[in-house]
FIKOL-378858 format. One record per atom (N, C-alpha, C, O, CB): residue number from 0; residue in one letter; atom name; x, y, z. Coordinates in pm, 1 decimal, always signed. Glycine has a CB too. Example, Ala and Ser with C-alpha at 12.3 -4.5 7.8 and 13.67 -1.06 7.14 Angstrom:
// residues 2
> seq / type / atom / east / north / up
> 0 / A / N / +1319.0 / -569.0 / +780.0;
> 0 / A / CA / +1230.0 / -450.0 / +780.0;
> 0 / A / C / +1320.0 / -330.0 / +780.0;
> 0 / A / O / +1423.6 / -331.9 / +846.5;
> 0 / A / CB / +1130.8 / -447.3 / +904.6;
> 1 / S / N / +1285.0 / -225.0 / +708.0;
> 1 / S / CA / +1367.0 / -106.0 / +714.0;
> 1 / S / C / +1290.0 / +3.0 / +787.0;
> 1 / S / O / +1340.9 / +113.8 / +803.9;
> 1 / S / CB / +1408.4 / -59.8 / +572.5;
***
This chain:
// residues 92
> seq / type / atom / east / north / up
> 0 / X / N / -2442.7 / +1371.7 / -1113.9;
> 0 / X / CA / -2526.6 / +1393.2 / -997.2;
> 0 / X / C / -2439.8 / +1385.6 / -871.1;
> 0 / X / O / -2361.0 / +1297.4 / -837.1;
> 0 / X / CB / -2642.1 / +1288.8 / -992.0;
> 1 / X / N / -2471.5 / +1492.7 / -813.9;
> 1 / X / CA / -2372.7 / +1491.6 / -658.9;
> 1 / X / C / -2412.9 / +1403.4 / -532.8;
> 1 / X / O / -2518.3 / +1449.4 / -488.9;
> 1 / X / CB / -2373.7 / +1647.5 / -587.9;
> 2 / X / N / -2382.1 / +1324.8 / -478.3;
> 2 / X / CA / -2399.2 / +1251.7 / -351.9;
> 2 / X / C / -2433.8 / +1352.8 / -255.5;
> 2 / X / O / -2376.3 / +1461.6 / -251.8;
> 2 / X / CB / -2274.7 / +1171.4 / -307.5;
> 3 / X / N / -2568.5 / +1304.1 / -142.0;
> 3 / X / CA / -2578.8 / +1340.8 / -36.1;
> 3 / X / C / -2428.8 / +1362.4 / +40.8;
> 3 / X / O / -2394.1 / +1470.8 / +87.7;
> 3 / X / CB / -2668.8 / +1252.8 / +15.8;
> 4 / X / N / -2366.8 / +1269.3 / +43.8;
> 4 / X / CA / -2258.4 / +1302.3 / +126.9;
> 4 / X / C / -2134.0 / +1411.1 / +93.5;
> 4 / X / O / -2057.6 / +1460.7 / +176.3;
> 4 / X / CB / -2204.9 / +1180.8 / +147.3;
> 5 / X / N / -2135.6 / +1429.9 / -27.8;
> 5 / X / CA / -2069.0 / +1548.9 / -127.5;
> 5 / X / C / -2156.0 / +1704.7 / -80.9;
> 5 / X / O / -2101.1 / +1797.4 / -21.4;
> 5 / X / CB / -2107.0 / +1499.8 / -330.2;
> 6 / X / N / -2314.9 / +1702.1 / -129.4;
> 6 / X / CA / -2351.6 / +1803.2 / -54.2;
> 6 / X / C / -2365.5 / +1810.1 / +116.2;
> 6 / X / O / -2406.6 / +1919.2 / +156.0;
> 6 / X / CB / -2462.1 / +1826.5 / -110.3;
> 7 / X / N / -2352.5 / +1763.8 / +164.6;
> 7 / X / CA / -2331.2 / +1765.4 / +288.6;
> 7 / X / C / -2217.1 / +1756.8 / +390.3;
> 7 / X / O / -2226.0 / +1745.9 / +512.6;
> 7 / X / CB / -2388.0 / +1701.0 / +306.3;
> 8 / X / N / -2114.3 / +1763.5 / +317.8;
> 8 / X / CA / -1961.9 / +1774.2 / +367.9;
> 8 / X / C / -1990.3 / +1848.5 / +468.0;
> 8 / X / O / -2015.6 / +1791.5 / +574.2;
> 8 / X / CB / -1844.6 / +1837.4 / +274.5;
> 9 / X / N / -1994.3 / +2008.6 / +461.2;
> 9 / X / CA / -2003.2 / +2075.3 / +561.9;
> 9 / X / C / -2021.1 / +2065.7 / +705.3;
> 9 / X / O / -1957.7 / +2097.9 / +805.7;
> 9 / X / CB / -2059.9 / +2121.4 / +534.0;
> 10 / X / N / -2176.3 / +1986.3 / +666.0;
> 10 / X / CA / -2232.6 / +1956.7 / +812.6;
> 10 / X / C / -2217.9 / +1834.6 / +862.7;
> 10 / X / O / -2224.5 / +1806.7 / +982.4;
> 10 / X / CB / -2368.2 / +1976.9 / +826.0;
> 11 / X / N / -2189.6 / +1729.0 / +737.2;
> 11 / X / CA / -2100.1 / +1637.7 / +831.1;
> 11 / X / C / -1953.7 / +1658.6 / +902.8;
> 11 / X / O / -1945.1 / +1608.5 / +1014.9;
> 11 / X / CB / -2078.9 / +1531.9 / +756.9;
> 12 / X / N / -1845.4 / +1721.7 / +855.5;
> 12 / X / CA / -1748.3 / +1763.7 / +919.9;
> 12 / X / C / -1762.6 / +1848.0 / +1032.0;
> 12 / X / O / -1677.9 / +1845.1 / +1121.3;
> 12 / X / CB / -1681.3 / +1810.8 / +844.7;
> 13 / X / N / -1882.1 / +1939.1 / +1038.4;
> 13 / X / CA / -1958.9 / +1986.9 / +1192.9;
> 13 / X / C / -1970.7 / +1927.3 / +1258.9;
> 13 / X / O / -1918.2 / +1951.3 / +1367.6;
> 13 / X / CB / -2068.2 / +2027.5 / +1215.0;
> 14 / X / N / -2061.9 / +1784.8 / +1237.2;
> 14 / X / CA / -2108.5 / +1706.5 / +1347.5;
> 14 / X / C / -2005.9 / +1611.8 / +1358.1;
> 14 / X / O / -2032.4 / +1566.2 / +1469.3;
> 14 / X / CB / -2246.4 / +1644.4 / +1332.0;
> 15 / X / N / -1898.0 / +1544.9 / +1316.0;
> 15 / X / CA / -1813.1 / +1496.4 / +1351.8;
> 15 / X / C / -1727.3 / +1588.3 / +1429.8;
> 15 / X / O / -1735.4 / +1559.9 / +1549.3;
> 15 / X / CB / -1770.0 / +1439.8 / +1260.3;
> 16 / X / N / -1643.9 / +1693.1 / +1405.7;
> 16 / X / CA / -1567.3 / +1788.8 / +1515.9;
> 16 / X / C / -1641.9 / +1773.9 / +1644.9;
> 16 / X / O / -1580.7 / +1730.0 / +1742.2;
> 16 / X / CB / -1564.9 / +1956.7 / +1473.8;
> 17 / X / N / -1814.5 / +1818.2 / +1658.6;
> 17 / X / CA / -1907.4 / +1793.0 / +1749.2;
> 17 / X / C / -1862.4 / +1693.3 / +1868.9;
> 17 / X / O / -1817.1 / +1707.4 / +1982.5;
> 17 / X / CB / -2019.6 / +1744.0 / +1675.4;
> 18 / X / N / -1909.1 / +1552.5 / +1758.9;
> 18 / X / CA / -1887.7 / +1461.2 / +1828.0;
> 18 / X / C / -1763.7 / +1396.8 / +1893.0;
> 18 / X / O / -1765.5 / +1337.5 / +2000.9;
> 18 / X / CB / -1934.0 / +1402.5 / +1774.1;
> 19 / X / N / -1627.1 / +1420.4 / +1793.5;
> 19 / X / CA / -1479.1 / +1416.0 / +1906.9;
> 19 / X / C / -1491.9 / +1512.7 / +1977.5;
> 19 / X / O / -1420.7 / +1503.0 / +2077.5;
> 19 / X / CB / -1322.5 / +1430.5 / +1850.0;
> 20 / X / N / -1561.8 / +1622.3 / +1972.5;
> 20 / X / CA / -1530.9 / +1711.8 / +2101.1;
> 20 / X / C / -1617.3 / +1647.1 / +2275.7;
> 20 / X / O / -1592.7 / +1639.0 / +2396.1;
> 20 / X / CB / -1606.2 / +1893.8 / +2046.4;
> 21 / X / N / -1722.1 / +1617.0 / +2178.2;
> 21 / X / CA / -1774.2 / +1548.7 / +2307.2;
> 21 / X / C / -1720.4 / +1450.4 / +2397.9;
> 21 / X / O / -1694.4 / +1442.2 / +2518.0;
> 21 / X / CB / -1870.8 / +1495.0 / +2280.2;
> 22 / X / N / -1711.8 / +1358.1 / +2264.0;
> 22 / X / CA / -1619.8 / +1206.2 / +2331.7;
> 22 / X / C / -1505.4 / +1257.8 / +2408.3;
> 22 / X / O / -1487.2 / +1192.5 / +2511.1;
> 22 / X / CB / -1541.3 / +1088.0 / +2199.8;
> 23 / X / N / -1420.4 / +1356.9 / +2390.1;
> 23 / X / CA / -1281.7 / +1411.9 / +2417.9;
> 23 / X / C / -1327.8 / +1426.4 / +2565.1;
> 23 / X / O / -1292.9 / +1354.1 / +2658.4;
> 23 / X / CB / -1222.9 / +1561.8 / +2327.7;
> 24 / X / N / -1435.7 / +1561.8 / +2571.3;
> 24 / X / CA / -1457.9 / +1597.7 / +2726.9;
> 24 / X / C / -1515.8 / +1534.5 / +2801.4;
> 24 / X / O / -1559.2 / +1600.5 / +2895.8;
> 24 / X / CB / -1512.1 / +1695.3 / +2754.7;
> 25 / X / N / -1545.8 / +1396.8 / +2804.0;
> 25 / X / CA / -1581.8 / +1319.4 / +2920.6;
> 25 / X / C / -1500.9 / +1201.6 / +2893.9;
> 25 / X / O / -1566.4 / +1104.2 / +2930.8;
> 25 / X / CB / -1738.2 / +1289.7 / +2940.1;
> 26 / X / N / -1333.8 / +1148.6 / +2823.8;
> 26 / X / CA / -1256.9 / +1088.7 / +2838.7;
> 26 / X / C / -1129.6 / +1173.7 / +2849.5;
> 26 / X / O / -1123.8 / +1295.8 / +2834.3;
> 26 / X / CB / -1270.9 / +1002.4 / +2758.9;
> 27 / X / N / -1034.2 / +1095.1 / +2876.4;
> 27 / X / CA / -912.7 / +1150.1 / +2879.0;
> 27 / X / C / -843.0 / +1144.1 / +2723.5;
> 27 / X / O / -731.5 / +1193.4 / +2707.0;
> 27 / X / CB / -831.5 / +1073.4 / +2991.1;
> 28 / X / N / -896.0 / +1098.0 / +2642.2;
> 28 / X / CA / -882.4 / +1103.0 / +2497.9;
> 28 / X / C / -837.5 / +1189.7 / +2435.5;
> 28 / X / O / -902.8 / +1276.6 / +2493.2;
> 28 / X / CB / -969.9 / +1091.8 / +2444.2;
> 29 / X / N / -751.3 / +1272.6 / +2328.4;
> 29 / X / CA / -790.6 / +1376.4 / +2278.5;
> 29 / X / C / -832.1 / +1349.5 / +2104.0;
> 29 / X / O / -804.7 / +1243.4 / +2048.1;
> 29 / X / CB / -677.0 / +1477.6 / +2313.2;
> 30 / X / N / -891.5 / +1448.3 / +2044.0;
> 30 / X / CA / -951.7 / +1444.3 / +1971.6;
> 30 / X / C / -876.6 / +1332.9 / +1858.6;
> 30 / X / O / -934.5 / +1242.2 / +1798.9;
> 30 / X / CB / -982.1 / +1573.4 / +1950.8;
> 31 / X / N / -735.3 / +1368.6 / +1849.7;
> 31 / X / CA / -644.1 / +1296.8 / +1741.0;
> 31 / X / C / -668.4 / +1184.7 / +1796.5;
> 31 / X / O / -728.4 / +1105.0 / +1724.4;
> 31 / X / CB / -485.0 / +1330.7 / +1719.0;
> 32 / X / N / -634.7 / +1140.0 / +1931.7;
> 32 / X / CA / -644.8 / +983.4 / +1964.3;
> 32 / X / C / -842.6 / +893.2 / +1959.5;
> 32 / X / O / -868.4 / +772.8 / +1961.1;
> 32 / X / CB / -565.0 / +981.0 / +2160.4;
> 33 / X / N / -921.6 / +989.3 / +1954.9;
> 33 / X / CA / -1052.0 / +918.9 / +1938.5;
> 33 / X / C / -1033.6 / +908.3 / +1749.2;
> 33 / X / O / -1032.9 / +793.4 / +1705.1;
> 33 / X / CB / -1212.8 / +1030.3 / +2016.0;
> 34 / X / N / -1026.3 / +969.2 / +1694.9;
> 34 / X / CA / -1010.3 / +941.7 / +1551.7;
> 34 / X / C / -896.6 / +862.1 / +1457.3;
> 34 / X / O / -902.8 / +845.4 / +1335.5;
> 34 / X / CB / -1011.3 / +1055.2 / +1510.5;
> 35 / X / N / -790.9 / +817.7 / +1548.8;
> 35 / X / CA / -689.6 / +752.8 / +1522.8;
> 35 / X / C / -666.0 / +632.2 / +1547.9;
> 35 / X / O / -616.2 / +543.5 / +1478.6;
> 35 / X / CB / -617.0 / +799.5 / +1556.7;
> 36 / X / N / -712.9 / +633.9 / +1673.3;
> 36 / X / CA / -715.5 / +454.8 / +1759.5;
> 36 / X / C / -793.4 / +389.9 / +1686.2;
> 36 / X / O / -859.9 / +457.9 / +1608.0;
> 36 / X / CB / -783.9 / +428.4 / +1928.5;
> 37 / X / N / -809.4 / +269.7 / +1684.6;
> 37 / X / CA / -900.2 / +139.2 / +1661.8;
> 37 / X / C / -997.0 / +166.9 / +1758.2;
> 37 / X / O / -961.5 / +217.5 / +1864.6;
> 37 / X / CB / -829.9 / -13.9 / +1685.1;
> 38 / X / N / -1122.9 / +139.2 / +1735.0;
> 38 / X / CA / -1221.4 / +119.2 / +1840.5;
> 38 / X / C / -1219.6 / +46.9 / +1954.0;
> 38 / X / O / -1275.6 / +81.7 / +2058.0;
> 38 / X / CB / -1309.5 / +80.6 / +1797.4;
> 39 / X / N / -1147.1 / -69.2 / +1936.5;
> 39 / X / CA / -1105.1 / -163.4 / +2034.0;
> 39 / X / C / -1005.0 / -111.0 / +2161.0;
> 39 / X / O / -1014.5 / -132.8 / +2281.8;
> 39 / X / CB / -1035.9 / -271.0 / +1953.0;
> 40 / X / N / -915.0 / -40.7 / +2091.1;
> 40 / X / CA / -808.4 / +95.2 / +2138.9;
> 40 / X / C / -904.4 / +173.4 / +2266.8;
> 40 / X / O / -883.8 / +197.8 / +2385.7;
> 40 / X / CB / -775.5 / +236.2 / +1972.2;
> 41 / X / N / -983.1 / +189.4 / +2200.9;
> 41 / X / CA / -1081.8 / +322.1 / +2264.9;
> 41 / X / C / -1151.3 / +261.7 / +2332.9;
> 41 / X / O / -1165.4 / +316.4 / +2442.3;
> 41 / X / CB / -1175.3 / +416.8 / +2176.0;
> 42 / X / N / -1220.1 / +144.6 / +2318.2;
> 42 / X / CA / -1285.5 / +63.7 / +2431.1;
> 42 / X / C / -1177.6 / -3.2 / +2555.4;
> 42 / X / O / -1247.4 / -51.2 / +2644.7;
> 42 / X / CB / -1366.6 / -64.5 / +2351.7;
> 43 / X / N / -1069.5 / -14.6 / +2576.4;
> 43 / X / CA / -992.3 / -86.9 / +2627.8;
> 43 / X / C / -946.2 / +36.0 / +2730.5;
> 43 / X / O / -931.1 / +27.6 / +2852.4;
> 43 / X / CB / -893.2 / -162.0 / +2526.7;
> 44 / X / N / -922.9 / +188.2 / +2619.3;
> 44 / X / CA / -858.6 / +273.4 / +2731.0;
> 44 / X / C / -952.1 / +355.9 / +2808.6;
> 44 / X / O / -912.1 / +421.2 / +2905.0;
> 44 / X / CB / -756.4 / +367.1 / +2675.1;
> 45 / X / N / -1090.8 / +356.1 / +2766.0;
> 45 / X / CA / -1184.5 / +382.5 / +2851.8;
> 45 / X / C / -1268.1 / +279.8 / +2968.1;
> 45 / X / O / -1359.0 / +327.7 / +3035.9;
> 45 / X / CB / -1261.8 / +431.3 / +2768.6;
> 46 / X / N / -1222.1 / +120.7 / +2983.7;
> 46 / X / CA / -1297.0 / +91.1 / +2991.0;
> 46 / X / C / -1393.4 / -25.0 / +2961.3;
> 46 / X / O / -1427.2 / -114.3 / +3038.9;
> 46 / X / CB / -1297.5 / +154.1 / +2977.2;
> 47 / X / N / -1425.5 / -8.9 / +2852.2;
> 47 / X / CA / -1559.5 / -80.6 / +2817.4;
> 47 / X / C / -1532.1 / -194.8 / +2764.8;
> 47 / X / O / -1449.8 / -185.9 / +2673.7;
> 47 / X / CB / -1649.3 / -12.8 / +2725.4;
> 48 / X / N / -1578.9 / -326.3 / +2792.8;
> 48 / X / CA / -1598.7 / -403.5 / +2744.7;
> 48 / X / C / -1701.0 / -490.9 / +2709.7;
> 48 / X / O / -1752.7 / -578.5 / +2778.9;
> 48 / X / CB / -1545.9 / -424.6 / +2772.3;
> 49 / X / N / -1732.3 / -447.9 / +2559.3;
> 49 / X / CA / -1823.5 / -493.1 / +2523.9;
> 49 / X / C / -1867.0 / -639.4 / +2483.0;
> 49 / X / O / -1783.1 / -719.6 / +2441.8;
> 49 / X / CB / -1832.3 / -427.0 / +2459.6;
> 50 / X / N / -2046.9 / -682.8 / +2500.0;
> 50 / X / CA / -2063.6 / -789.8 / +2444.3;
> 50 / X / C / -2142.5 / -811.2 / +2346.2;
> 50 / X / O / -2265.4 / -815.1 / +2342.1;
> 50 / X / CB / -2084.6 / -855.3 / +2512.7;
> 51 / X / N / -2027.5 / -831.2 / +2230.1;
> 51 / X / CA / -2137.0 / -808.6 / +2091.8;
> 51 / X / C / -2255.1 / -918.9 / +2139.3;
> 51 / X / O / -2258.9 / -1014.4 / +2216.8;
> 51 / X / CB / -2052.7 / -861.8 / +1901.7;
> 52 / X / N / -2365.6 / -839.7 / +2033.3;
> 52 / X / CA / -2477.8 / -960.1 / +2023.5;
> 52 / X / C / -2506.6 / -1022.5 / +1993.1;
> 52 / X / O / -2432.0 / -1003.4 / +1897.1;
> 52 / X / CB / -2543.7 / -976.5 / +2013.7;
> 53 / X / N / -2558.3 / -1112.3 / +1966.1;
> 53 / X / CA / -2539.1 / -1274.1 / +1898.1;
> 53 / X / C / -2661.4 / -1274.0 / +1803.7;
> 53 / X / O / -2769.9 / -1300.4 / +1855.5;
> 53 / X / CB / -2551.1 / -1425.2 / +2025.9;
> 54 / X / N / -2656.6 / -1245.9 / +1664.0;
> 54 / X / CA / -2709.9 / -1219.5 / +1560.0;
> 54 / X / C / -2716.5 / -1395.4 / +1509.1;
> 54 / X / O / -2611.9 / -1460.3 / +1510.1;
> 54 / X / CB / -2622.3 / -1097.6 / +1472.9;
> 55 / X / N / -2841.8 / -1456.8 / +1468.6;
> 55 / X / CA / -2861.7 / -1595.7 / +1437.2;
> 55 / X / C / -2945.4 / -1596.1 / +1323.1;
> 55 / X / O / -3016.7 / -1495.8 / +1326.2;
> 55 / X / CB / -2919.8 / -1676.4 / +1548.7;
> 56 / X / N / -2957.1 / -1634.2 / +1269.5;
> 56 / X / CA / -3065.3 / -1640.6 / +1124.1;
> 56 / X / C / -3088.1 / -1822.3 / +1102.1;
> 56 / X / O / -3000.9 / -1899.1 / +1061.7;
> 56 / X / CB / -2961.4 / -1551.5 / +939.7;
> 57 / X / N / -3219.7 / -1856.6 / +1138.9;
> 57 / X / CA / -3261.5 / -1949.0 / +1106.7;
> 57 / X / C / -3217.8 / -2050.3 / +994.5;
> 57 / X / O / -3232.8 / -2171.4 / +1010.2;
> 57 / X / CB / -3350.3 / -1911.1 / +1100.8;
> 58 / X / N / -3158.4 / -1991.2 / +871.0;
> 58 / X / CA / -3157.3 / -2059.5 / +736.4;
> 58 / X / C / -2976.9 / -2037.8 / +782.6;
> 58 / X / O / -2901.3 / -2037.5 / +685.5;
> 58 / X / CB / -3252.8 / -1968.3 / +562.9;
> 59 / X / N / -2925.8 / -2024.5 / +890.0;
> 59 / X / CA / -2754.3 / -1966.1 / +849.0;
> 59 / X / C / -2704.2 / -2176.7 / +876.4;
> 59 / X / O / -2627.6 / -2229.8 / +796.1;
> 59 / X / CB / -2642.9 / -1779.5 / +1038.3;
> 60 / X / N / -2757.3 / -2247.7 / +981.1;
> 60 / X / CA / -2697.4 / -2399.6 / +1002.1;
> 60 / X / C / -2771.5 / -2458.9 / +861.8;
> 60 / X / O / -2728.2 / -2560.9 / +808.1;
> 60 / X / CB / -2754.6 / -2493.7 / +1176.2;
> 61 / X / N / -2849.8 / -2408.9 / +825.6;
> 61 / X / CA / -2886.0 / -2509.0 / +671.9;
> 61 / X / C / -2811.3 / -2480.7 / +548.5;
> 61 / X / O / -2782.2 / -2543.8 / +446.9;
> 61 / X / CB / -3044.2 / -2488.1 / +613.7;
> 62 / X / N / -2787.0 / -2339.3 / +603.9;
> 62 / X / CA / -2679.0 / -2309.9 / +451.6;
> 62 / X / C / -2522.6 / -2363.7 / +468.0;
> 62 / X / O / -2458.0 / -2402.8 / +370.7;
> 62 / X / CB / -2657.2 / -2115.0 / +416.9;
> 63 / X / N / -2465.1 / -2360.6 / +615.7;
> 63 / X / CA / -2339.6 / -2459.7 / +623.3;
> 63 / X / C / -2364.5 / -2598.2 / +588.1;
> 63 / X / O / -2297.7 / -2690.2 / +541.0;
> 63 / X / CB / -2281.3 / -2465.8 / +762.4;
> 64 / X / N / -2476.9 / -2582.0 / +624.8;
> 64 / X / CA / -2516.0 / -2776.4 / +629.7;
> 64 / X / C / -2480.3 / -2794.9 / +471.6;
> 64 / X / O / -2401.8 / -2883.8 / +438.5;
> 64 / X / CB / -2737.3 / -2841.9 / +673.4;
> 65 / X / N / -2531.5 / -2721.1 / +388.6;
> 65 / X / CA / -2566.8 / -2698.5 / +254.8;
> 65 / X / C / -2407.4 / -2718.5 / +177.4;
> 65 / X / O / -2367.8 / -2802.8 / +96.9;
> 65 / X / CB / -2647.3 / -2534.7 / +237.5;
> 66 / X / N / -2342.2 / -2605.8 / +238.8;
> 66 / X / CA / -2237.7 / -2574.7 / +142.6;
> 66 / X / C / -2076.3 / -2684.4 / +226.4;
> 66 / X / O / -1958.7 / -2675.8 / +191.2;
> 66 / X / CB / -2219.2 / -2356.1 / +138.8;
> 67 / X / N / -2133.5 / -2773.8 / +336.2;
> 67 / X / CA / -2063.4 / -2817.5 / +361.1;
> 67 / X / C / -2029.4 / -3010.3 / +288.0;
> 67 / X / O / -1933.3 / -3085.7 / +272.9;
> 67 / X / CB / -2088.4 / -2772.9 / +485.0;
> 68 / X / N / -2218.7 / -3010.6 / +257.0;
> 68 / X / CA / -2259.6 / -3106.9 / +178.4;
> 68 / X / C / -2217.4 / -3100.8 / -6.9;
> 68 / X / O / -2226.8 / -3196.5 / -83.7;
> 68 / X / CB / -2412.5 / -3101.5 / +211.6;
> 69 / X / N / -2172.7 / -2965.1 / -41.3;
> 69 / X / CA / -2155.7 / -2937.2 / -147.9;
> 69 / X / C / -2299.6 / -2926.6 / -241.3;
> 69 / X / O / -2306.7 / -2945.7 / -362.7;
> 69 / X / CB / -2059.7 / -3025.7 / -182.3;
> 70 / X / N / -2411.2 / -2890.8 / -149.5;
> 70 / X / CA / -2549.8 / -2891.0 / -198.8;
> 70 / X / C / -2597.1 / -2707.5 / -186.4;
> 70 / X / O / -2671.2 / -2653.5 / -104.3;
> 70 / X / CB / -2655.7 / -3013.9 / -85.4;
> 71 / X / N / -2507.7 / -2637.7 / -322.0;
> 71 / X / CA / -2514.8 / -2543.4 / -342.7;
> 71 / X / C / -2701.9 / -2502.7 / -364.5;
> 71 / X / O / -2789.7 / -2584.5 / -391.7;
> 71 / X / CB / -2410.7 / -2533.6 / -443.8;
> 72 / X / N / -2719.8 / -2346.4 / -340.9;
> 72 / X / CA / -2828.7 / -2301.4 / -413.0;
> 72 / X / C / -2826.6 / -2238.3 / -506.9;
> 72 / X / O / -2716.5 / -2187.5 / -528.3;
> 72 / X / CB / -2893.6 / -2249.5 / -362.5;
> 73 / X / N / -2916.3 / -2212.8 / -590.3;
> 73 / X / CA / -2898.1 / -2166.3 / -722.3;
> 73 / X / C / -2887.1 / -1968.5 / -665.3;
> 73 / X / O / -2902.8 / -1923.1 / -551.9;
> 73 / X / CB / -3061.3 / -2232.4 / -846.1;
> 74 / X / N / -2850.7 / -1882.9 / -813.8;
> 74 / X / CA / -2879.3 / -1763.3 / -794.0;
> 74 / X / C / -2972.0 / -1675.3 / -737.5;
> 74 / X / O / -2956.2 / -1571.1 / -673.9;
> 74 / X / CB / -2874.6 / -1741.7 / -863.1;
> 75 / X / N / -3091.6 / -1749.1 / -779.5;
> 75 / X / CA / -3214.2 / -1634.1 / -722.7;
> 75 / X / C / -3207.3 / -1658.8 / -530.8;
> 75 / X / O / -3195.0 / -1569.7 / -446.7;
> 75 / X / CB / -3424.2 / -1694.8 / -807.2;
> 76 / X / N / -3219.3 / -1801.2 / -508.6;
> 76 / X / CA / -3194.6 / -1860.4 / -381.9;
> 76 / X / C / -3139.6 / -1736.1 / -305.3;
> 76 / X / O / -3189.6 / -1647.4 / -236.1;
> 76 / X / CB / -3092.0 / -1990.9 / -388.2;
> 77 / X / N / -3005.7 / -1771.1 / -351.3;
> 77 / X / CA / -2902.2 / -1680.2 / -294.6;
> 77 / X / C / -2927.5 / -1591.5 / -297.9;
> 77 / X / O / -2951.3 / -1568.2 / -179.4;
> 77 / X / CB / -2798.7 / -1670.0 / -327.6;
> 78 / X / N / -2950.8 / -1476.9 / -366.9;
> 78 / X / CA / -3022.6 / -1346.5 / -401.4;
> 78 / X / C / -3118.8 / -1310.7 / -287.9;
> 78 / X / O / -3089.8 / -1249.3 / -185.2;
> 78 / X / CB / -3104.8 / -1358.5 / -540.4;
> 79 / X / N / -3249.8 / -1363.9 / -327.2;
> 79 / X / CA / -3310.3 / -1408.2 / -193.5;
> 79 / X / C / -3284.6 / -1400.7 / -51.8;
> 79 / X / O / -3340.0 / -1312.7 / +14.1;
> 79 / X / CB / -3316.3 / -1507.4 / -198.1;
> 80 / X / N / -3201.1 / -1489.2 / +5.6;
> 80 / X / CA / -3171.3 / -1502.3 / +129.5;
> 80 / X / C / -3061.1 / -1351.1 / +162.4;
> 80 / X / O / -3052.4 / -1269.6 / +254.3;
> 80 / X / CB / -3102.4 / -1665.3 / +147.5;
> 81 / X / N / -3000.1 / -1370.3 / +48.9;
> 81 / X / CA / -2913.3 / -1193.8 / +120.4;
> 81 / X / C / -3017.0 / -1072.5 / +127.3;
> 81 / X / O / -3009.6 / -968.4 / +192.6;
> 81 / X / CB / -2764.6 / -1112.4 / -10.7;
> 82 / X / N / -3080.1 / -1101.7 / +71.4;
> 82 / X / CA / -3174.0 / -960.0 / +70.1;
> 82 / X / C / -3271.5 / -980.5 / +211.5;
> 82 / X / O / -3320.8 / -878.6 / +259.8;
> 82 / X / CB / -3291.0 / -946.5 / -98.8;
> 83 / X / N / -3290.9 / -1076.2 / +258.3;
> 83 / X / CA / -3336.6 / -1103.1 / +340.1;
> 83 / X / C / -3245.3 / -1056.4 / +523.7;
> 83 / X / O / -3249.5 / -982.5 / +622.0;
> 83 / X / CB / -3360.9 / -1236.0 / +285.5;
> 84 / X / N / -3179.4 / -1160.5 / +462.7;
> 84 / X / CA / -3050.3 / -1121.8 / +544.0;
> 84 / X / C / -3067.0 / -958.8 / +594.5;
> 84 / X / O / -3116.5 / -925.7 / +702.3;
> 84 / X / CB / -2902.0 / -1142.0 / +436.5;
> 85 / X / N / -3011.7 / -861.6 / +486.7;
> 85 / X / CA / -3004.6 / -736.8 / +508.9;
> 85 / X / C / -3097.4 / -688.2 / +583.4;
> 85 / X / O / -3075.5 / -632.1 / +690.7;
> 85 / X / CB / -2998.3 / -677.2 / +411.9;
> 86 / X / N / -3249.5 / -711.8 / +515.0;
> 86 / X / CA / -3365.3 / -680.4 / +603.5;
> 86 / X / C / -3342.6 / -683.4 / +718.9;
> 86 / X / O / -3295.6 / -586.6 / +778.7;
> 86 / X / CB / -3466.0 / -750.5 / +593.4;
> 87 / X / N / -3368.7 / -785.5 / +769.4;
> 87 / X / CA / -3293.3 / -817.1 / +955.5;
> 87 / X / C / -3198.4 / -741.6 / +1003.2;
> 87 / X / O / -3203.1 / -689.6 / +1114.7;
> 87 / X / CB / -3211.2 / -957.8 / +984.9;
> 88 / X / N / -3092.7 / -728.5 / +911.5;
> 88 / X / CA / -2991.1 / -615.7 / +979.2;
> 88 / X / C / -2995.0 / -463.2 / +1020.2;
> 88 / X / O / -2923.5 / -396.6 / +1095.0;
> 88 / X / CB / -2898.1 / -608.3 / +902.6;
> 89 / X / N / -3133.5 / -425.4 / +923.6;
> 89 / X / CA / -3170.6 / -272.1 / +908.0;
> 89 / X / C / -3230.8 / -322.3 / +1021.6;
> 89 / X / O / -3206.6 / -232.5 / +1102.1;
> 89 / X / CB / -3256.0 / -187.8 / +772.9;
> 90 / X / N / -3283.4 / -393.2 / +1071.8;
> 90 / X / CA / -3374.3 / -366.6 / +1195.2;
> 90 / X / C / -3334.1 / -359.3 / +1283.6;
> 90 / X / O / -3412.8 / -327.4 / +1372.7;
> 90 / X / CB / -3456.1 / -431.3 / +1227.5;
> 91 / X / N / -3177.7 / -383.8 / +1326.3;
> 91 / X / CA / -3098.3 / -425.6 / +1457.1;
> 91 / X / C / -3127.3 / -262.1 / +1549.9;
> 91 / X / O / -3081.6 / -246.4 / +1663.1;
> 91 / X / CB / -2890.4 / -472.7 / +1412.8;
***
């Protein structure tokens, strides 16, 4: 079975050219240097400095508390809370 991203090469390699072309014409960038640099690279020579956001999860000081106490959780626990975890992240 072929991957979305296998059938869709095409038009993803469209919309990426797209998009360094864009980024290119409103920086002094050129296309090799937006796809080559580190992001950090690219934020620094344009500019920007960003402030990541401060992502907190209620259960994250009980689980140090936890694993600092050596008061592991079992599998499903764990299971559990990452899936959870993720949830929250799809929502950002």
């Amino acid at each position: 079975m072929e991957s979305c991203l296998v059938k869709n090469k095409d038009k993803l390699e469209f919309i990426d050219d797209n998009l360094l072309e864009s980024i290119s014409n409103i920086t002094d960038l050129s296309k090799t240097d937006i796809r080559n640099l580190d992001i950090e690279d690219i934020e620094k020579h344009i500019g920007v400095n960003p402030k990541p956001s401060k992502v907190f999860f209620k259960w994250e000081n009980a689980e140090k508390e936890g694993w600092q106490n050596l008061k592991f959780v079992d599998e499903n626990e764990f299971t559990k809370r990452e899936k959870r975890m993720d949830k929250e992240l799809r929502q950002l």
